[in-house]
GUVEXRO-351411 format. One record per residue: residue number from 1; residue in one letter; x, y, z of N, C-alpha, C in turn. Coordinates in nm, 4 decimals. Example, Ala and Ser with C-alpha at 12.3 -4.5 7.8 and 13.67 -1.06 7.14 Angstrom:
REM GUVEXRO-351411
+-----+--------+----------+----------+----------+----------+----------+----------+----------+----------+----------+
| num | residu |       nX |       nY |       nZ |      caX |      caY |      caZ |       cX |       cY |       cZ |
+-----+--------+----------+----------+----------+----------+----------+----------+----------+----------+----------+
|   1 |      A |   1.3190 |  -0.5690 |   0.7800 |   1.2300 |  -0.4500 |   0.7800 |   1.3200 |  -0.3300 |   0.7800 |
|   2 |      S |   1.2850 |  -0.2250 |   0.7080 |   1.3670 |  -0.1060 |   0.7140 |   1.2900 |   0.0030 |   0.7870 |
+-----+--------+----------+----------+----------+----------+----------+----------+----------+----------+----------+
REM end
This chain:
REM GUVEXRO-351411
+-----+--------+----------+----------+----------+----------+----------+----------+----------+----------+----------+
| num | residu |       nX |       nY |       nZ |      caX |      caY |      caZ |       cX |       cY |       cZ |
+-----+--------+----------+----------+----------+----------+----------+----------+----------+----------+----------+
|   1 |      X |   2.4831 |  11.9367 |   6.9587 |   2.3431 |  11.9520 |   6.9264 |   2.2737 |  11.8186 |   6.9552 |
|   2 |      X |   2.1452 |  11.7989 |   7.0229 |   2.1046 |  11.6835 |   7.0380 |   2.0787 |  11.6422 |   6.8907 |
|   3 |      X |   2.0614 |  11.5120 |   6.9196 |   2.0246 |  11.4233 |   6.8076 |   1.8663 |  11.4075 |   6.7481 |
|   4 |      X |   1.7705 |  11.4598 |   6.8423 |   1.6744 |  11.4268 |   6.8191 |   1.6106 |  11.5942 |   6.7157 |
|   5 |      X |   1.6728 |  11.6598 |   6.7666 |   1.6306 |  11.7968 |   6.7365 |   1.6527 |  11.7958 |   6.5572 |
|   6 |      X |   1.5130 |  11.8417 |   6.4911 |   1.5230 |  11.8541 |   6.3648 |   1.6043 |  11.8807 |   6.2945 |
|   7 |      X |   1.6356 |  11.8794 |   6.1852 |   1.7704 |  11.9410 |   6.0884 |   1.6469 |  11.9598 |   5.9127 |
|   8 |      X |   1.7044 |  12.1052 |   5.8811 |   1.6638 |  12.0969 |   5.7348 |   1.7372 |  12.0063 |   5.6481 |
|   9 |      X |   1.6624 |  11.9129 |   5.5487 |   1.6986 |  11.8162 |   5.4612 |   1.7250 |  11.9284 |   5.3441 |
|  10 |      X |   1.6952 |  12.0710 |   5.2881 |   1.6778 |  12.0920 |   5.1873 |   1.6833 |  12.2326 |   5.2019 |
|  11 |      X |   1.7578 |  12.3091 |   5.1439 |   1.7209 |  12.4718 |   5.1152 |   1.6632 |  12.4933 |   4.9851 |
|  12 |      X |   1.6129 |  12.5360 |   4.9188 |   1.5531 |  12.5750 |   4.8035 |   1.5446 |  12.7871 |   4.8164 |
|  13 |      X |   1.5845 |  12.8271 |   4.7463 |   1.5832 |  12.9525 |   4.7003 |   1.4506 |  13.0208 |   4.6018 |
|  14 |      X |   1.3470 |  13.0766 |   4.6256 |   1.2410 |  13.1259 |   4.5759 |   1.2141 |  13.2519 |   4.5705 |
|  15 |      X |   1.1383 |  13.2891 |   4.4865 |   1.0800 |  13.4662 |   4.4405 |   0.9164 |  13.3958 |   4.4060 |
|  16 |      X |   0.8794 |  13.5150 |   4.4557 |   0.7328 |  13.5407 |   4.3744 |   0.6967 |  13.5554 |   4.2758 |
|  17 |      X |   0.6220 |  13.5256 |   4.2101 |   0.6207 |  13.5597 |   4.0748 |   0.4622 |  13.6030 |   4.0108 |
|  18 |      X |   0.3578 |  13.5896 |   4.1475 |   0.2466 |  13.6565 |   4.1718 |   0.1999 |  13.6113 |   4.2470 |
|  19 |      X |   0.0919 |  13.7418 |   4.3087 |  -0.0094 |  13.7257 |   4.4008 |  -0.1218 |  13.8044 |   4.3557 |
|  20 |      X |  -0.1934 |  13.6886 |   4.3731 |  -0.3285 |  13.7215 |   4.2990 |  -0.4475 |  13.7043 |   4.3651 |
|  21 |      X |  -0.5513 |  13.8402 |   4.4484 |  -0.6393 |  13.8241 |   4.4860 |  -0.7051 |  13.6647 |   4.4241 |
|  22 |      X |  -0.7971 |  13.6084 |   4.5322 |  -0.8834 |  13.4939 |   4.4562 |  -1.0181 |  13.4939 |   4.5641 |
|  23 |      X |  -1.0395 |  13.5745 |   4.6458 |  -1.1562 |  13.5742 |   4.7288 |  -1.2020 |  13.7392 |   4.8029 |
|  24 |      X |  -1.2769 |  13.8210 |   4.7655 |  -1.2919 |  13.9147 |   4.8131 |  -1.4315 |  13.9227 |   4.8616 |
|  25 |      X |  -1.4566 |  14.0222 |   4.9940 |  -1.5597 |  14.0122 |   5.0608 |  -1.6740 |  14.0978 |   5.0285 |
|  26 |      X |  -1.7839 |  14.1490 |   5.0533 |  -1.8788 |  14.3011 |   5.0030 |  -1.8218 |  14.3923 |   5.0075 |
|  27 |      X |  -1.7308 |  14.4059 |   5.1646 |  -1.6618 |  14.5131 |   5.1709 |  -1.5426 |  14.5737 |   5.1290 |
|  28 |      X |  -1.5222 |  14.4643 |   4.9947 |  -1.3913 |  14.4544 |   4.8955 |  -1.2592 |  14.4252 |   4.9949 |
|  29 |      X |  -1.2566 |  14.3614 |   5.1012 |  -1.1251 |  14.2978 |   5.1607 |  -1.0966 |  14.2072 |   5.1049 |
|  30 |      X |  -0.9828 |  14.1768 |   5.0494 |  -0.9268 |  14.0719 |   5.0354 |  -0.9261 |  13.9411 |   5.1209 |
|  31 |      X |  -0.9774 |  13.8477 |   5.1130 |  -0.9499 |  13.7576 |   5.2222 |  -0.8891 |  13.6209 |   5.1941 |
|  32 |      X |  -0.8785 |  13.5733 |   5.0760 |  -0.7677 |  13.4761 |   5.0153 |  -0.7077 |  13.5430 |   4.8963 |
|  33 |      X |  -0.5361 |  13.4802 |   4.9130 |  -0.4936 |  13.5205 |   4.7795 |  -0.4210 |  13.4157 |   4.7315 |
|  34 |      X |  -0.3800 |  13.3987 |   4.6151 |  -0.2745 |  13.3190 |   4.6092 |  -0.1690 |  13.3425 |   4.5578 |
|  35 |      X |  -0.0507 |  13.2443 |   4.5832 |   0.1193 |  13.2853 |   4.5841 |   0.1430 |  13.2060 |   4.4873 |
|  36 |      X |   0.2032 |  13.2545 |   4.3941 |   0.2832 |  13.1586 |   4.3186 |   0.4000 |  13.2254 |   4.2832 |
|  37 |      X |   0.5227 |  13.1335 |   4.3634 |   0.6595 |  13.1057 |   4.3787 |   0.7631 |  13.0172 |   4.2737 |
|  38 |      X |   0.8351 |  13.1062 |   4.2017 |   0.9043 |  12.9953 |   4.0850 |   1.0830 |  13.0160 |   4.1769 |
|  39 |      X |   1.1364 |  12.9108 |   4.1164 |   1.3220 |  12.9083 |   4.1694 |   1.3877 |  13.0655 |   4.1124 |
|  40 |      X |   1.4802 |  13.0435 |   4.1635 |   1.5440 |  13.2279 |   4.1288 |   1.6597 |  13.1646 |   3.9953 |
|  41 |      X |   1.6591 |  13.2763 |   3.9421 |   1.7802 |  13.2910 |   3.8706 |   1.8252 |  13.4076 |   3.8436 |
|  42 |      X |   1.8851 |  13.4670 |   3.7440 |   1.9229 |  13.6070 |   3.7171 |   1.9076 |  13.6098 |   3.5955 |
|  43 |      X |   1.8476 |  13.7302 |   3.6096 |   1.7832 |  13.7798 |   3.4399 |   1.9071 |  13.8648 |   3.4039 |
|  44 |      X |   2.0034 |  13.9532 |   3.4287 |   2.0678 |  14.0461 |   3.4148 |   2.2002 |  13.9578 |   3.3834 |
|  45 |      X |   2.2361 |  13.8592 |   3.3635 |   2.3470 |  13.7678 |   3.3093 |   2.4144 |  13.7316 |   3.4749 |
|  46 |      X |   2.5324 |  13.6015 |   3.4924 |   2.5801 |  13.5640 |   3.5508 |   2.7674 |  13.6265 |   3.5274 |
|  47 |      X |   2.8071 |  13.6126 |   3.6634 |   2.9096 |  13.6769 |   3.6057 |   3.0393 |  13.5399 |   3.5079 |
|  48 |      X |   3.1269 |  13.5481 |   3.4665 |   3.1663 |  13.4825 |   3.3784 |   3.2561 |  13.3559 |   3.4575 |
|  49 |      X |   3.2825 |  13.3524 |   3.5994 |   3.3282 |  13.2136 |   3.6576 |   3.1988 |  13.1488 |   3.7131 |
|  50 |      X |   3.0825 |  13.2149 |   3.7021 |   2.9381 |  13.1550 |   3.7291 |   2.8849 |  13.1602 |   3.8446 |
|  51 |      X |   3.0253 |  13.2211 |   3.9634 |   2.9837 |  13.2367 |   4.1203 |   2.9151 |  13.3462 |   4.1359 |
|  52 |      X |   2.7710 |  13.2977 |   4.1574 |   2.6790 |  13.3618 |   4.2353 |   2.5147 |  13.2652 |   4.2872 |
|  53 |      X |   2.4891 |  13.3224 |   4.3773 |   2.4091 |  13.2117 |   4.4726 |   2.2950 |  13.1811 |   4.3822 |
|  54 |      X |   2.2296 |  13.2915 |   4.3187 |   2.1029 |  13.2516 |   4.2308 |   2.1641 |  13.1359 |   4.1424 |
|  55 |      X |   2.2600 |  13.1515 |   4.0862 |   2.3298 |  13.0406 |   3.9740 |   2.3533 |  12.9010 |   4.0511 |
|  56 |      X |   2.4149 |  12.9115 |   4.1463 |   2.4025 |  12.7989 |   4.2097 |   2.2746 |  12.7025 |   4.2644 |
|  57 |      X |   2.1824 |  12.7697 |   4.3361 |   2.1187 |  12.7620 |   4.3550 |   2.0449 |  12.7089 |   4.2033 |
|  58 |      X |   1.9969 |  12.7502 |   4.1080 |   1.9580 |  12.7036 |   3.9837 |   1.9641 |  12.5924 |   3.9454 |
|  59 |      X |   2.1295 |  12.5541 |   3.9693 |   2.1957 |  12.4508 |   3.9322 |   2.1785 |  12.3515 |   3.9794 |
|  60 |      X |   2.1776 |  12.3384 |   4.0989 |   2.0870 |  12.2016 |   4.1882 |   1.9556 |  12.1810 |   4.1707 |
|  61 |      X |   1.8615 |  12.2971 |   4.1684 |   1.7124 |  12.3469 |   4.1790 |   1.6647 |  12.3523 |   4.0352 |
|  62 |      X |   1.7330 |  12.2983 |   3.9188 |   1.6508 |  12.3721 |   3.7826 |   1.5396 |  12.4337 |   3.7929 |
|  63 |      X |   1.4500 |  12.3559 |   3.8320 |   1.2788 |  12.3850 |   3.8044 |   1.1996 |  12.3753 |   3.9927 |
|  64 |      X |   1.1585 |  12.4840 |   3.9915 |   1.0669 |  12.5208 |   4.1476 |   0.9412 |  12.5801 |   4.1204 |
|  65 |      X |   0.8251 |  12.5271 |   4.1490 |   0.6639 |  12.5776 |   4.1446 |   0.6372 |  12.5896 |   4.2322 |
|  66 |      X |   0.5378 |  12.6741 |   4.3376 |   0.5063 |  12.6406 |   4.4604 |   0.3977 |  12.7392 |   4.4598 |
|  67 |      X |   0.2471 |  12.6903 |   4.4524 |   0.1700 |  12.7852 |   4.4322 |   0.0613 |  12.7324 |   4.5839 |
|  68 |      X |   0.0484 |  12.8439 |   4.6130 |  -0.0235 |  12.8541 |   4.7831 |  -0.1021 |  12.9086 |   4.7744 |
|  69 |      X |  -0.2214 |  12.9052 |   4.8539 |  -0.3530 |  12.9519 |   4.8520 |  -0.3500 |  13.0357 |   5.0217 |
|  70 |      X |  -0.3552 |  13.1094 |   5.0618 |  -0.3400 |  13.1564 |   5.1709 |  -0.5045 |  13.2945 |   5.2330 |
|  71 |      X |  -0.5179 |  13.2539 |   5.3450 |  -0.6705 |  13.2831 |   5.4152 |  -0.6351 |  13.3888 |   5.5732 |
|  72 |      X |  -0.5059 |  13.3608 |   5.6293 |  -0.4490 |  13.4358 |   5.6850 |  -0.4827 |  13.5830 |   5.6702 |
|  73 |      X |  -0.5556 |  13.6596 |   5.7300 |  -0.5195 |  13.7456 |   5.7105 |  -0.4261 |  13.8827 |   5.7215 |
|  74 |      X |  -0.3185 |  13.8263 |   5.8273 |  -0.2537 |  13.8749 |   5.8726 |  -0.1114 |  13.8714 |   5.7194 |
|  75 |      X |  -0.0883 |  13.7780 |   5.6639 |  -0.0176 |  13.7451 |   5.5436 |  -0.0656 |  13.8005 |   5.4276 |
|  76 |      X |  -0.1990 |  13.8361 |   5.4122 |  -0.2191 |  13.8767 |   5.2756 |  -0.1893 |  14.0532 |   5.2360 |
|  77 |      X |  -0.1477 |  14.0383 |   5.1176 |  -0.0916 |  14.1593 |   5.0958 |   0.0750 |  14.2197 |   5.1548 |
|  78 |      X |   0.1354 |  14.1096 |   5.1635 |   0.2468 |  14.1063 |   5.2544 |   0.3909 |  14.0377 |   5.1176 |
|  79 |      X |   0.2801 |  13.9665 |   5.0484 |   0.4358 |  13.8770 |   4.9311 |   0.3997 |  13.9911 |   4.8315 |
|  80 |      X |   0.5100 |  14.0213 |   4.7820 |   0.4840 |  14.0835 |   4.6717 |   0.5985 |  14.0184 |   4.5424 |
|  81 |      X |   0.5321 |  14.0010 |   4.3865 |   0.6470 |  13.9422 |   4.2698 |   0.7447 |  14.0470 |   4.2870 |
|  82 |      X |   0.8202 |  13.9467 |   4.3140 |   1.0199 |  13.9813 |   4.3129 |   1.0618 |  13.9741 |   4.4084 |
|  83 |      X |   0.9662 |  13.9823 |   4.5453 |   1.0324 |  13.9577 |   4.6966 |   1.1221 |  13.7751 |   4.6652 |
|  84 |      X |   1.1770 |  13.7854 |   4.7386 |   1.2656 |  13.6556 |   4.7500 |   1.2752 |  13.6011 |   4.8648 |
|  85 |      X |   1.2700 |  13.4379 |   4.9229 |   1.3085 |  13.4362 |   5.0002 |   1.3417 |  13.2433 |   4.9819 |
|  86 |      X |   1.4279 |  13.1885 |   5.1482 |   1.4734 |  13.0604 |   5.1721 |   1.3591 |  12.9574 |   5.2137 |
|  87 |      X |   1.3395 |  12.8435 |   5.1493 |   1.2461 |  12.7588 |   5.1818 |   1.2829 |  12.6866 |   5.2636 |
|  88 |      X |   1.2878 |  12.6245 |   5.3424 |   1.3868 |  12.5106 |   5.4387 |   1.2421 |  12.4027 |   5.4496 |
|  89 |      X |   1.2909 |  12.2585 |   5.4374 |   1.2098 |  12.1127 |   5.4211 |   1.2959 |  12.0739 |   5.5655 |
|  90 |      X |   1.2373 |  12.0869 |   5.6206 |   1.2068 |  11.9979 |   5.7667 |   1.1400 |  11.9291 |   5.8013 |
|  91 |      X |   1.2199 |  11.7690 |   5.8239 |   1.0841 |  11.6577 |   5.8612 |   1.0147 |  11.7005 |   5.9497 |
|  92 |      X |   0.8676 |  11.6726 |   5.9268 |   0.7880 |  11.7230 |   6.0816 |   0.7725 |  11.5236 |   6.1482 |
|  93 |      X |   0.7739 |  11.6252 |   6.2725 |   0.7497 |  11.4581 |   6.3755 |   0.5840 |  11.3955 |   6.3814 |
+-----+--------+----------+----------+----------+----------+----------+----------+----------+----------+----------+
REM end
């Protein structure tokens, strides 16, 4: 792999935890909403040697906020609370 070519410094594991209209038009479109993203864990218990990715993930990650304001309209109405997904932190050049 070249050397110069980016690498993620960081995975972080996230869910939604709402999206909440915050700008609507006359014609009642939505046109900003915002995301707010907390770290995952499991509500339904861990199993008893503790292997599973939300747990892990936890364990490095205690605490994750990530609240976004988004104008896109191609994105809105698209996150929904409980979707999940991988964050990756890539230096930008």
């Amino acid at each position: 792999m070249p050397t110069n070519e980016l690498q993620p410094k960081m995975r972080a594991k996230i869910r939604v935890g709402s999206a909440i209209p915050v700008s609507i038009d006359p014609e009642g479109t939505v046109t900003q909403e915002r995301l707010v993203f907390h770290g995952v864990s499991k509500s339904d218990g861990y199993p008893a040697d503790g292997h599973d990715e939300n747990n892990t993930f936890a364990k490095f990650s205690p605490s994750v906020l990530l609240d976004i304001q988004i104008a896109n309209p191609v994105l809105i109405g698209q996150y929904k609370p409980g979707d999940t997904f991988y964050l990756d932190f890539t230096p930008a050049e």
